[in-house]
N, C-alpha and C positions, 0 to 999 in steps of 0.2 A: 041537372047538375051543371054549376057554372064552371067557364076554364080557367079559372083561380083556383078551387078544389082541384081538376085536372091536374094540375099544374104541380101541385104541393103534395098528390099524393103521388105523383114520378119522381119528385126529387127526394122523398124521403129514403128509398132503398140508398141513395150512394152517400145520405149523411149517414147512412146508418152503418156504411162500409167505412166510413174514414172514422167516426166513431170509436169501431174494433181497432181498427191499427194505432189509431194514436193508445188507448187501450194498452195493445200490442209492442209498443216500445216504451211503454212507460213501464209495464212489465220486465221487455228484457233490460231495462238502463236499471230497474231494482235490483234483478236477481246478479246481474254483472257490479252494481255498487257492493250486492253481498259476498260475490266473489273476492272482489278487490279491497275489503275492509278490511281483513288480517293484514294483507300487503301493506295497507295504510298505515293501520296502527300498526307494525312495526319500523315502515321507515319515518312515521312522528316520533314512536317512543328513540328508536336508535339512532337517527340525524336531525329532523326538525329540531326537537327539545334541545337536545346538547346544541344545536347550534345558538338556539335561543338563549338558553339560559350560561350559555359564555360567552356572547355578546351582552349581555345584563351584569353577568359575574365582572367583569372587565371595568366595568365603572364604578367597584367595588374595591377598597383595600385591603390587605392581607385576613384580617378576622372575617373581612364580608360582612360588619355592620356600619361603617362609616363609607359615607358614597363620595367619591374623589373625584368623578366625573372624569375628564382625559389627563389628570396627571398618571394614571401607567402607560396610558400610549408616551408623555413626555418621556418617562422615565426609562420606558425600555429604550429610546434610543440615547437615553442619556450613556445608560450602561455600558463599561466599555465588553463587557462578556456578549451580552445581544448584539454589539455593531460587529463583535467576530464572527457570529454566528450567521449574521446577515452575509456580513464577505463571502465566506465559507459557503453559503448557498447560492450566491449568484455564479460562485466560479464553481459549484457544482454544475448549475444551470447553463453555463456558456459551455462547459469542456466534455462532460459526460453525453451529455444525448446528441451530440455533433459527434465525437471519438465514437459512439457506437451508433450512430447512424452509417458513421463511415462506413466503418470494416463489417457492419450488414450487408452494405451493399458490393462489396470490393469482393465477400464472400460468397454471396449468393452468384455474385460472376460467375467468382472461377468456381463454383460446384457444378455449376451447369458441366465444367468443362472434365467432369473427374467421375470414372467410370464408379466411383463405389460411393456416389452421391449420397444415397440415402442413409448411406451407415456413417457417412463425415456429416451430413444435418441431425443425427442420433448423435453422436457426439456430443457436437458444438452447444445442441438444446440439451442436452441431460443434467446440467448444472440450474436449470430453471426447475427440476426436479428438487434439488435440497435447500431449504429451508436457509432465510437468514443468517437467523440463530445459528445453523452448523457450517455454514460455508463461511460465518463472522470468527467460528473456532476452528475452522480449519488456515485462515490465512493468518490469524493468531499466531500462531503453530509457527508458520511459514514465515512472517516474518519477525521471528524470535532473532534478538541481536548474536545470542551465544548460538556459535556454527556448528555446534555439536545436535541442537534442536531446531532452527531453521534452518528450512532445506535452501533460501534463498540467499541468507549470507553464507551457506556452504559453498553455494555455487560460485559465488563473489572469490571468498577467499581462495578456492582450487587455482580460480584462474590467475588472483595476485599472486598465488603463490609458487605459479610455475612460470611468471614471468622476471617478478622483482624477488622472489626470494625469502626467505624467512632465518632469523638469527636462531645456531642452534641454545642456544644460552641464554633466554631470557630472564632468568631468576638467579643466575650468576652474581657473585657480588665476591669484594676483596675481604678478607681472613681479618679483624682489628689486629693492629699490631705487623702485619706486612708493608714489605718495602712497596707499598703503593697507595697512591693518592689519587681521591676522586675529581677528576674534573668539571666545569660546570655544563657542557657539554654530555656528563655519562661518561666519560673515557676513565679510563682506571692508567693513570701514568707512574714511574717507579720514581721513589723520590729522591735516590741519591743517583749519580750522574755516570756514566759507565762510558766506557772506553773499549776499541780493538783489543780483543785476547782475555775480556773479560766474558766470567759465564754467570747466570742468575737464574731460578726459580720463581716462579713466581703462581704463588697458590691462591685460588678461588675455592670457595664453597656458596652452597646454598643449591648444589645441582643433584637432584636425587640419582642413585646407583643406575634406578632402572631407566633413565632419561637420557643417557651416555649411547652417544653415538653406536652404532654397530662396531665401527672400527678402531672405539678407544683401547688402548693398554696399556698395559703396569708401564711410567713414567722414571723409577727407582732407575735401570738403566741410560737411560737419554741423561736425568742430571748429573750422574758419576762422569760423564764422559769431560773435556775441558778442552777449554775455545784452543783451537790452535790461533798462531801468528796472525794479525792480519782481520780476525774471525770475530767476531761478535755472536753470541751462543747463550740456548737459553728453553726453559721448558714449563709448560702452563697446564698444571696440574691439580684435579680434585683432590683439597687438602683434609682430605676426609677417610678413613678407615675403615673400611667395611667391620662390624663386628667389635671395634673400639679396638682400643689401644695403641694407638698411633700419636706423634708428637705433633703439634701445631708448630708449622712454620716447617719441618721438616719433610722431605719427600719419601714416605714409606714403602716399604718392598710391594703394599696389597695395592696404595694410592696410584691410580691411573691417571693418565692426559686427559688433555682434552684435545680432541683433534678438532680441525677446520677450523681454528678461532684465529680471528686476522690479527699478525704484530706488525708494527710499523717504528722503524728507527728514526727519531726526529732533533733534529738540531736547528736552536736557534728559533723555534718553533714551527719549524719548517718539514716536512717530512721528506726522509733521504733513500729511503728502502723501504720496503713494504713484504713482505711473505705471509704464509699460511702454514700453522700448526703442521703435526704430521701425527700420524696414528696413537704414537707415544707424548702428544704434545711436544714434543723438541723445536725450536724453530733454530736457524741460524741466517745472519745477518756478514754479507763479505765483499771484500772493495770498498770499505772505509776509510775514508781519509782519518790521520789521526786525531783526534780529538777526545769531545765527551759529547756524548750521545744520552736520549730520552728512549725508552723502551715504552712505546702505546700500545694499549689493548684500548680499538675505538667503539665509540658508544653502539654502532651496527650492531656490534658481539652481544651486547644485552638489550635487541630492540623487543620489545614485547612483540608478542604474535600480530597479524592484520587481524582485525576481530570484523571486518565486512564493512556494511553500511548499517548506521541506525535509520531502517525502514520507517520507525515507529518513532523517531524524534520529532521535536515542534517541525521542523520545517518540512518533512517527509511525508507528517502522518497524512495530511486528507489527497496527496497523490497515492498516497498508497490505500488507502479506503477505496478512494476510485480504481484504481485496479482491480480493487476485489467484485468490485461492482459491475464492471467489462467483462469479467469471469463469467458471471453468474447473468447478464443481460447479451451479452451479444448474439445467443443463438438464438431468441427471441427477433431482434431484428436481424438477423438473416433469414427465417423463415419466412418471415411478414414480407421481407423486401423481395424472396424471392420467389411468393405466391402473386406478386405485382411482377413478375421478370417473367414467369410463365406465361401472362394474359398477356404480353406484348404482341403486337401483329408482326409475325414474320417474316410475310413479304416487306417488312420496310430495312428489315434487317438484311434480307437478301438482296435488296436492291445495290442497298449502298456497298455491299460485299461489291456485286457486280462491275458498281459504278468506279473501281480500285480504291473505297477507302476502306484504311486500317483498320485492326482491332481497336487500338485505342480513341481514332478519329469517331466510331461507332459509340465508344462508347459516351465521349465526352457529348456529342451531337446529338445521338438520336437516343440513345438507353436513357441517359440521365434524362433530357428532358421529358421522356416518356413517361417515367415512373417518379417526376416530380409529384406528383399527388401522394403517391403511393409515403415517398419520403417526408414528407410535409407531416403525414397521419403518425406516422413513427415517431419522427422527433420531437412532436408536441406530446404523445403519449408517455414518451421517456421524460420529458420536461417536468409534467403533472406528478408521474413517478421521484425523480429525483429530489421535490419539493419536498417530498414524503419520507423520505429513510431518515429511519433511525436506527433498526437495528445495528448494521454494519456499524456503524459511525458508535454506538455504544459498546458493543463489544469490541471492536478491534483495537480501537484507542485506549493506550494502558492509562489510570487515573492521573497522572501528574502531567499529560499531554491532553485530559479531554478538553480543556476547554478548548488549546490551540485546534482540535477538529471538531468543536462543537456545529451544528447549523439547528436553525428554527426549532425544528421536530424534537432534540435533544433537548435545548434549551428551554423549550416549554415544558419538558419532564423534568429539569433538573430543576426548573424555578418554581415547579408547582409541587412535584412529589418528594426529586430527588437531595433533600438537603435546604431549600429555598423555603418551602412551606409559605411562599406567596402567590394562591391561586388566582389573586385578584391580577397580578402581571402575566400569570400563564394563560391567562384566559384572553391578555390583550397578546400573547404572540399567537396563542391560536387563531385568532378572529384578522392577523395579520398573515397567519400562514392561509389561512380559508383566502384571505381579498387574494392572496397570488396567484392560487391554484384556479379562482372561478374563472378569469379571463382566458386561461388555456383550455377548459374542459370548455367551455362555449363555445370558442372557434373549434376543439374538436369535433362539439355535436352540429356545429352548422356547418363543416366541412363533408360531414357525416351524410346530413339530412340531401345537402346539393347533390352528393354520388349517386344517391337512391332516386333522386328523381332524372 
């Protein structure tokens, strides 16, 4: 036996070991491709395909049989509806995930410092719990312009209205036929000219029985009464009859005042006195020099109610969509911020305690800079997200403001489904909304992949 045979029959056992293995993972790389083929085919049928075939659709016009090649990229920026929508998304982009990147972390602070932490983090996150759709119909709701159904312009009007006041008499208006003339103004002034020692009537309708002050009553006395010397006199009364039968123009035994409604004596155009009704409406005006005198009832008396803010107008609505959005995100990033506030090293925290700096000096110096990563990861996430809404922004905006809050995501529903029925341009904001978002979710996953190693 030669040492060539030797030779080749000792090295066949360890070809015959590597043999099996390679074998051995060509097996398990099958039975893991069999695993992982559902997975495939569905994220080919669910994201490849639709991404494919709407970067194809795109080069395509409304019907989808004549090919236009980049006239809808031209055209959607032609559009002046898409370049709103692009605004509306950047300053989604710049305001939203910075405002709750913030108050993430301003809150995750101070929870640390608040003995019933974890029932104030169930709070703040429980709004991540409802759905779009109902936290889009609940700020609906909320900011309804009429304050009788939003709770937010009720809140508005309580406060105007316990500072600056409200007219009792909005729907107040002069009787045709009475000694009074509408100014341009709103003021209701008497048209024939009066003098000390003279006394007048002067009747309003349009004010319902049960809308009368607490403190109105029967008027019939106050006008029998007559101006003394000197006096200017006179009484501002619903010229109205409970029940009918009462005269127009006349003050009836049943017709009550009006109380609290402002007169003011004016001459010259100038105003010389000024008072306020009294229970019976009576007012009286004294210290007149003599002359001829105007009797004003001023426009204050009939100012319509404060009806709030239009939350929901062109210039309101997408701060107010963002708010509802801060609702429903912020206790997302305070948790996130504040499972990065947790893993902080303490001792560096203690130190500088030691070394006499402040709370705030800690915080801007060593917290912030600490949990830069951590805030980085957040605000690119909310970024990717904000690209993305459309519910809120669909629902909460009434139809005659959407476009003024339209962004991308909307836009691409309104031009393909909603009314547009041109998928050949939705398909070019899509494949525009996709180029935005892949730059952020990259730097996400390679911010991602660096932490893990």
């Amino acid at each position: 036996m030669t040492a060539t045979t030797l030779v080749s029959k000792e090295a066949s056992p360890p070809a015959a070991g590597a043999t099996r293995r390679r074998r051995t993972r060509r097996r398990g790389r099958i039975v893991a491709l069999l695993f992982v083929f559902p997975a495939l085919l569905l994220l080919g049928a669910l994201v490849v395909y639709p991404v494919l075939f709407s970067v194809g659709r795109s080069f395509f016009d409304a019907s989808g049989t004549r090919f236009v090649g980049g006239g809808n990229y031209t055209e959607m920026f032609r559009d002046p509806a898409t370049v709103k929508a692009i605004r509306n998304t950047a300053i989604w982009v710049v305001v939203a995930p910075a405002l709750l990147t913030g108050l993430g972390l301003i809150l995750a602070v101070l929870v640390e410092k608040v003995r019933w932490a974890t029932a104030f983090k169930l709070l703040l996150f429980m709004p991540m719990a409802v759905s779009f759709l109902a936290a889009g119909i609940i700020f609906r709701l909320a900011y309804d312009e009429d304050p009788d159904k939003g709770v937010l312009n009720a809140a508005v009007v309580s406060v105007h209205d316990a500072f600056a006041g409200t007219s009792s008499y909005p729907t107040a208006r002069a009787r045709d036929g009475q000694d009074l003339t509408r100014g341009r103004d709103g003021s209701y002034l008497t048209a024939n000219a009066l003098s000390p020692g003279d006394s007048v009537a002067l009747g309003l309708v349009g004010v319902l029985p049960r809308d009368l002050p607490r403190g109105a009553s029967p008027a019939a006395a106050a006008a029998a009464r007559r101006a003394a010397p000197g006096e200017l006199r006179g009484v501002v009364y619903l010229d109205f009859t409970p029940g009918g039968g009462g005269r127009p123009g006349r003050v009836d035994p049943k017709e009550s005042g009006l109380p609290g409604m402002q007169v003011e004596a004016t001459r010259d155009g100038r105003t010389v006195a000024s008072t306020t009704t009294a229970g019976d409406g009576s007012f009286r005006f004294t210290g007149l020099d003599d002359g001829s005198y105007t009797v004003r009832l001023p426009a204050a008396n009939f100012a319509p109610p404060y009806q709030g803010v239009s939350w929901l107008g062109p210039a309101l609505v997408t701060p107010a969509i963002i708010g509802a959005y801060l609702w429903i995100w912020t206790g997302f990033a305070m948790v996130l911020i504040g499972a990065g506030l947790a893993a902080l090293p303490r001792d560096a925290l203690e130190a500088a305690r030691m070394d006499g700096a402040n709370e705030w000096q800690i915080f801007r110096r060593i917290t912030v800079p600490l949990l830069a990563p951590v805030l980085t990861v957040v605000f690119v996430t909310l970024v990717i997200n904000v690209m993305k809404v459309f519910d809120l922004v669909y629902i909460i905006a009434p139809g005659p403001v959407q476009e003024d809050a339209t962004v991308l995501a909307t836009q691409m529903w309104l031009v393909s489904f909603g009314g547009g029925n041109n998928q050949g341009l939705g398909s070019a904001l899509g494949v525009l909304l996709l180029l935005l978002v892949v730059p952020a979710m990259v730097f996400n996953v390679r911010r991602f992949r660096r932490s893990q190693r």
